[in-house]
C-alpha positions in Angstrom: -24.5 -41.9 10.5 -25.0 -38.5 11.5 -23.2 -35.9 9.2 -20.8 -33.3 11.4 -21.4 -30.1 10.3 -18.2 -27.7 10.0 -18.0 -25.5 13.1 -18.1 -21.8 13.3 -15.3 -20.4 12.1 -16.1 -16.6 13.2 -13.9 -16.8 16.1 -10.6 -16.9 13.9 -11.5 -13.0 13.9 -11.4 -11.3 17.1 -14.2 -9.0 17.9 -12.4 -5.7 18.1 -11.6 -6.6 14.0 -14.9 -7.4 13.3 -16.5 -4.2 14.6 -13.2 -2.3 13.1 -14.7 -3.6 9.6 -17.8 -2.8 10.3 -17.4 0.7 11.4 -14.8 1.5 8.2 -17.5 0.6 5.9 -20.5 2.5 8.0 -18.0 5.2 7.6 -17.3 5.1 4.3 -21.1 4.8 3.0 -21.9 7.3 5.2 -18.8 9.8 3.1 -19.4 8.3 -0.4 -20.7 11.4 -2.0 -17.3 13.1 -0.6 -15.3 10.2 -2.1 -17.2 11.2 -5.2 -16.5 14.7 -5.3 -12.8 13.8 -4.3 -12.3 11.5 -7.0 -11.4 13.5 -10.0 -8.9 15.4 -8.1 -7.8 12.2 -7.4 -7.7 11.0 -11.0 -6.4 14.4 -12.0 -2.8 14.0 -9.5 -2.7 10.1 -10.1 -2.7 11.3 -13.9 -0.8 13.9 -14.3 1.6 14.4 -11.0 2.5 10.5 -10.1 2.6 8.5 -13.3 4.8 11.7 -14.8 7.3 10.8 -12.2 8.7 7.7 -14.0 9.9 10.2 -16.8 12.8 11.5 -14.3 15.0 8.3 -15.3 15.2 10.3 -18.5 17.7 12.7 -16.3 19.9 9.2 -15.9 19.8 8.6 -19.5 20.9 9.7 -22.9 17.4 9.9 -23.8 17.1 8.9 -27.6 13.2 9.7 -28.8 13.6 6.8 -31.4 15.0 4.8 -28.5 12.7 5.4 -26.0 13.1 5.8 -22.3 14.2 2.2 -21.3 16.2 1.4 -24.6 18.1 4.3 -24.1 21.9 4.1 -22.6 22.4 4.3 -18.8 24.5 7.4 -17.6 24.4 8.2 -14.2 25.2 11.6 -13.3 26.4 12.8 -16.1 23.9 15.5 -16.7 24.4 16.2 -13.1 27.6 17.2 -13.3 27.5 18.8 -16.5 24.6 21.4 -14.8 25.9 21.5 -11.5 29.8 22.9 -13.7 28.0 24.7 -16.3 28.7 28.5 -16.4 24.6 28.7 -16.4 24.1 26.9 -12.9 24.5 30.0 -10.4 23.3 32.6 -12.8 20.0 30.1 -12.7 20.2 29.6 -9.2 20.4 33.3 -8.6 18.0 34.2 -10.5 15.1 32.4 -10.2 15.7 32.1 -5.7 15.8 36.5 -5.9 12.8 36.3 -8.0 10.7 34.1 -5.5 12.2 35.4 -2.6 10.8 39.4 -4.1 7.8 37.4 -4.3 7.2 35.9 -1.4 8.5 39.0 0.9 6.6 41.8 -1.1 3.3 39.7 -2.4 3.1 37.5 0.2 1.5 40.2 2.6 -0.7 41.7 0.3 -3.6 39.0 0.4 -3.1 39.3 4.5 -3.6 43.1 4.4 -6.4 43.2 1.7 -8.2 40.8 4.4 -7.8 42.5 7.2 -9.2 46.4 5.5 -11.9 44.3 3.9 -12.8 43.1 7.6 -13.0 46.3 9.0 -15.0 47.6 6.0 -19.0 47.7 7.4 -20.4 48.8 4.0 -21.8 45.4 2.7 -22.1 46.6 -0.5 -18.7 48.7 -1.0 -17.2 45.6 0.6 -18.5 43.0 -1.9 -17.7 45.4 -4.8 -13.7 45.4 -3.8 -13.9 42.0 -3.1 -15.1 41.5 -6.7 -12.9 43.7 -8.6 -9.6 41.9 -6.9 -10.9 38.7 -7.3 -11.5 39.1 -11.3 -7.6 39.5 -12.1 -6.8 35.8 -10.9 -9.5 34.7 -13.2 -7.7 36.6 -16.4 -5.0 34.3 -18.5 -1.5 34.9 -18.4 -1.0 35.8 -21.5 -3.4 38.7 -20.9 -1.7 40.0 -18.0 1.3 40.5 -19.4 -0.3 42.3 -22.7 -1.9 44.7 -20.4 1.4 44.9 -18.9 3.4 45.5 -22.0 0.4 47.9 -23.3 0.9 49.9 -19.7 4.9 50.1 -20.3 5.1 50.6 -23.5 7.5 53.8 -24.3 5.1 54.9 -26.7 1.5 54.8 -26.3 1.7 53.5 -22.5 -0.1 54.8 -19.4 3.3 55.1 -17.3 4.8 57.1 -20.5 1.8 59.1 -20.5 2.1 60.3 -16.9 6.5 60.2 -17.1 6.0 62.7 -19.9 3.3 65.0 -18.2 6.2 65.6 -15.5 8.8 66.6 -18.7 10.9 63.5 -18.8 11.8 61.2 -21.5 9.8 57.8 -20.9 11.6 54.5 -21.1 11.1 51.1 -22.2 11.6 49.6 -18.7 10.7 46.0 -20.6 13.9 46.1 -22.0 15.8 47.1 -18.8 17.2 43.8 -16.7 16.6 45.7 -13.2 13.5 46.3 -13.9 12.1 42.8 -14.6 11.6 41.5 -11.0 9.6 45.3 -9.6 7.6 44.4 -12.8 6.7 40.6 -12.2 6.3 40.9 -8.5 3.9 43.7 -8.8 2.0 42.1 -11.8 1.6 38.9 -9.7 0.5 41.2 -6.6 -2.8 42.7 -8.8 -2.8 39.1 -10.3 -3.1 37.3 -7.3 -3.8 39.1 -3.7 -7.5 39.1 -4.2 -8.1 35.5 -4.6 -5.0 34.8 -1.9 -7.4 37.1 0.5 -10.0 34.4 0.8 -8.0 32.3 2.9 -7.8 34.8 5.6 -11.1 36.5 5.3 -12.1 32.7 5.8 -9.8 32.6 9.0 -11.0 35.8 10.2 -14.7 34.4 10.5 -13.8 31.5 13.0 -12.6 34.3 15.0 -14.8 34.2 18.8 -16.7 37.7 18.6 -16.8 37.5 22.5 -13.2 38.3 22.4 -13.5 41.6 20.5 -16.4 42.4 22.8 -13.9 41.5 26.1 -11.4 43.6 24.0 -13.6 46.6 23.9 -15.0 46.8 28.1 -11.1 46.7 28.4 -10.8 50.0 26.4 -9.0 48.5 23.8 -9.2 50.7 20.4 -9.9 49.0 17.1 -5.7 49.3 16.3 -5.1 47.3 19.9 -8.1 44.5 18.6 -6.2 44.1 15.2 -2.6 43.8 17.0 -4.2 41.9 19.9 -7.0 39.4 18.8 -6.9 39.3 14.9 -3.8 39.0 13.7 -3.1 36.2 16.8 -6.4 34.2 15.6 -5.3 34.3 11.8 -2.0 33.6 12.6 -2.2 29.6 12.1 -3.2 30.5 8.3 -0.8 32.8 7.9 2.3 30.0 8.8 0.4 27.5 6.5 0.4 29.7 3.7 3.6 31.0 4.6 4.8 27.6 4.2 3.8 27.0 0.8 5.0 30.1 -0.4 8.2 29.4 0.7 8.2 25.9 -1.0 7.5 27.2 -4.5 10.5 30.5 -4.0 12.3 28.0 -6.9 9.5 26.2 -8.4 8.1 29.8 -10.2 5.9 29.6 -12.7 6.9 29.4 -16.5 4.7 31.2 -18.5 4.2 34.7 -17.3 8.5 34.7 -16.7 8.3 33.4 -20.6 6.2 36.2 -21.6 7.4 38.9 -19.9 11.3 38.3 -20.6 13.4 38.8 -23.9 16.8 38.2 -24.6 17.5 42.0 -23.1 16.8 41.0 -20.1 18.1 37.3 -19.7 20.6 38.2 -17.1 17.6 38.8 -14.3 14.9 36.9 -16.2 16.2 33.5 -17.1 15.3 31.2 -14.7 15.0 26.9 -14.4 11.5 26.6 -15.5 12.4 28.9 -18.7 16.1 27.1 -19.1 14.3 23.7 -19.0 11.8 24.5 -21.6 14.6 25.9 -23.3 17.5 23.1 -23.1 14.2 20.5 -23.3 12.2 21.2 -25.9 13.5 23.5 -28.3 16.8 22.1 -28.5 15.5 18.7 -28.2 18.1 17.9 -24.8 15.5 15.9 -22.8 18.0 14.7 -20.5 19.8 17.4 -19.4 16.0 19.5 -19.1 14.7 16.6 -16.5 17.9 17.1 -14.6 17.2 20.7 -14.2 13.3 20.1 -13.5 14.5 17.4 -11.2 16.6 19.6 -9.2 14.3 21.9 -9.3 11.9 20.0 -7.1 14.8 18.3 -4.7 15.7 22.8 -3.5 11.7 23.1 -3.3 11.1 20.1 -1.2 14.1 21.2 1.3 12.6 24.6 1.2 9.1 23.6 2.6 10.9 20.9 4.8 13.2 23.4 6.9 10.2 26.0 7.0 7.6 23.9 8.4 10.3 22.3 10.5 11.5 25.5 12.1 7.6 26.7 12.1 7.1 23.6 14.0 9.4 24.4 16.7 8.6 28.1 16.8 4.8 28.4 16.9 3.7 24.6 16.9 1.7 24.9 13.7 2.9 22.9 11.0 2.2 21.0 7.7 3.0 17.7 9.2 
C-alpha cells in the first residue's frame, strides 16, 4: 500500500507573515554592520545603566555589606522619611535646582550663539581655528579644569588678582566665598562645554534650504532679518530637543567638578545630592539612606524632562516622544 505523505503544512502561516519574516531579516542583513557598531553602546547601558538598577532595593533596606542586599532586613520607607524630615532636604533641594537652573538659563545659549557667529564667519580658515580652540576644553579632565580655575582665582598669584590689583584694590579669595560658587561653576562649565555643545547646531544649520536665504535676500531682507527670519526658525527643532535634556539633568548635576570646586566654606551654595550621596554613601558607609537620595534624584529628573517635552509638545509640536 501506497504510503501518504504528510501534507503541506505552509498554509498554517498566512502570507502577509511569511513575507513580514522575510523582509525583517532582508532588513537586518542589509543593517548588520550598524548593529555592529551599535552593540557596545549597547553592552555599555545593559552594563552599567540597567543591571545597576536592581541596587535601588538597597534604598528599602537596612543594607548590611556582610549581609548583602537580599539578606538584609526589609524597611520600607524609612529612609524616605528620614530624608524627606531631615534638616538637610531643602537646603539640598535648593541648592542643587539654583545651580542647574544658572546652568541651563546662562550656558544653555552659549553653544546656540557660538553656532550661529561661526555660521556667519566666511574665513574658512579663522572659522576652523575657533572651532578648534572651543572644542579642546570639553576634551580636558575635570580635575584640570578646576586647577586652572583655582590657579586663575587664587588671591595670590592668580590672573583675576593680578588685574583686581592693577585697578588698586585688595584681591579676594572668591573660592572661599558661598555667593560666588554658582558665577564660578556656571562660567567654568560655559568655556568647558559651549564649543562641543555648538556642533549640534552648526549640524542643524547645514540642513538649512539655501534657496530660502536667496528668497530672503530679492525680498531685501538684511543678514539680521535672515538670522531672526530663516535660521533661528530652521534650528529651532534642535534647539527644543536640547532644551529638553538640559532641563532633565537641572537636578541630576554632575559630581566631580561640584566636588572639586567646593570646600566646607562654601557648603551652604555648594552641597548638593550628587555630593551628599557620595557623602552619606560612601564615606560614612550609609548605603541605604545614599540610594534614597540617588533614587530621588532620578524620580525630580524624570518629571523634569516629562512636563518639558509635554508642554514642548503642545507648544511647538516637537518632542522627545
Amino acid at each position: 500500500m501506497e504510503q501518504v505523505k504528510p501534507a503541506d503544512q505552509s498554509w498554517t502561516v498566512p502570507a502577509s507573515q511569511r513575507g513580514g519574516r522575510s523582509l525583517f531579516f532582508k532588513r537586518l542583513n542589509q543593517s548588520k554592520y550598524l548593529l555592529l557598531l551599535f552593540l557596545p553602546c549597547l553592552v555599555y547601558y545593559i552594563l552599567f545603566k540597567y543591571l545597576p538598577m536592581f541596587g535601588l532595593v538597597i534604598s528599602f533596606k537596612d543594607y548590611n555589606l556582610f549581609k548583602g542586599v537580599w539578606a538584609s532586613d526589609w524597611v520600607g520607607l524609612k529612609y524616605y522619611h528620614m530624608f524627606f524630615e531631615s534638616p538637610e532636604f531643602f537646603q539640598l533641594f535648593r541648592n542643587t535646582f539654583l545651580l542647574g537652573v544658572f546652568n541651563v538659563v546662562f550656558g544653555f545659549p552659549m553653544p546656540i550663539i557660538l553656532a550661529l557667529c561661526l555660521n556667519e564667519v566666511k574665513q574658512v580658515l579663522f572659522k576652523r581655528f575657533v572651532q578648534t580652540v572651543s572644542y579642546v576644553p570639553h576634551f580636558i579632565s575635570n580635575v584640570v579644569v578646576v586647577g586652572m580655575v583655582v590657579m586663575f582665582l587664587s588671591p595670590t598669584t592668580g590672573i583675576v588678582a593680578h588685574f583686581v590689583k592693577m585697578f588698586g584694590l585688595q584681591p579676594v579669595n572668591l573660592l572661599v566665598q558661598p555667593e560666588w560658587f554658582r558665577p564660578i561653576y556656571v562660567l567654568a562649565d560655559i568655556w568647558q562645554h559651549a564649543g562641543w555643545g555648538s556642533i549640534i547646531f552648526l549640524a542643524a544649520l547645514t540642513a538649512i534650504d539655501p534657496q530660502l536665504y536667496e528668497a530672503a535676500e530679492i525680498d531685501g531682507a538684511s543678514r539680521w532679518k535672515q538670522l531672526w527670519n530663516v535660521t533661528i526658525p530652521g534650528i529651532t527643532p534642535a534647539i527644543v530637543i536640547m532644551l529638553i535634556l538640559n532641563v532633565g539633568h537641572i537636578i541630576d548635576i554632575g559630581f566631580e567638578k561640584v566636588f572639586l570646586l567646593m570646600n566646607p566654606a562654601t557648603y551652604e551654595t555648594a552641597d548638593i545630592f550628587s555630593t551628599f550621596v557620595y557623602r552619606t554613601g560612601l564615606t560614612l558607609g550609609n548605603y541605604s539612606y545614599g540610594t534614597t537620595v540617588d533614587l530621588f534624584t532620578g524620580i525630580i529628573s524624570l518629571f523634569f524632562i516629562y512636563t518639558v517635552n509635554y508642554i514642548s509638545r503642545k507648544i511647538s509640536e516637537t518632542s522627545l516622544w
